[in-house]
N, C-alpha and C positions, 0 to 999 in steps of 0.2 A: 504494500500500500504506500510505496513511497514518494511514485509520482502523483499518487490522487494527492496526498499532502505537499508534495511541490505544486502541483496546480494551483491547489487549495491557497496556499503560500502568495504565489506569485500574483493570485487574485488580490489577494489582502494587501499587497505591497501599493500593487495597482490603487486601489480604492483610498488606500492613504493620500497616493499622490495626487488624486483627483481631489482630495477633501483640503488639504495643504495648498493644493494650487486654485481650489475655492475660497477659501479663507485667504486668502492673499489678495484675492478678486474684490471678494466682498469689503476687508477694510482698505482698500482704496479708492471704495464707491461708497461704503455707508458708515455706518455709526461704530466706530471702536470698541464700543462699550457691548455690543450687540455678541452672541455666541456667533460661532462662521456654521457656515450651513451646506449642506454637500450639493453643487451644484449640478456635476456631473455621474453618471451611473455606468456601470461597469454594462454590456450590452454584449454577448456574445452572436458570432456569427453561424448561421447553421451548421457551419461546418465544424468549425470550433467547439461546437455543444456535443458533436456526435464521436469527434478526437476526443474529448475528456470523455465520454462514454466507452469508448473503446480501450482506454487508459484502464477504468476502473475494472472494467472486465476482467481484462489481460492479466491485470494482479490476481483478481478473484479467481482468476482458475491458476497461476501459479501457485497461489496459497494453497490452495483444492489437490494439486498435485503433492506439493511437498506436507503435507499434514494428514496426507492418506495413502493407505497402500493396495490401493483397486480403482479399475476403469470406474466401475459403479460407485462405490465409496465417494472418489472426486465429485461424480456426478449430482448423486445426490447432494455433498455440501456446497455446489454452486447454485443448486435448486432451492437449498434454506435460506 
């Protein structure tokens, strides 16, 4: 599960820098004194939704493999 938690990761990096680069926006248009506010949203492309889909799998049946010792076995704990 390491890249679902680098995705994971790199979203969250992401979404700072959109929130940091908001609040940078916002106190040089408005009130100082005001919280900053997320101006920007993180927005995946379809393709990009169905790579971190195929990310999470790919671990899931690595895992499935190394934690079990049968075709079926795997099987079923990718079906849990």
């Amino acid at each position: 599960m390491n890249r679902f938690r680098d995705v994971v990761a790199e979203s969250k990096v992401q979404l700072e820098e959109d929130t940091v680069d908001g609040a940078r926006a916002e106190d040089a248009d408005g009130d100082p004194d005001s919280p900053p506010t997320v101006t920007a949203t993180q927005t995946w492309t379809f393709n990009q939704y169905w790579n971190y889909v195929d990310i999470v799998l790919d671990e899931l049946r690595e895992e499935a493999w190394t934690t079990t010792t049968s075709t079926e076995a795997a099987e079923e704990f990718v079906r849990v």
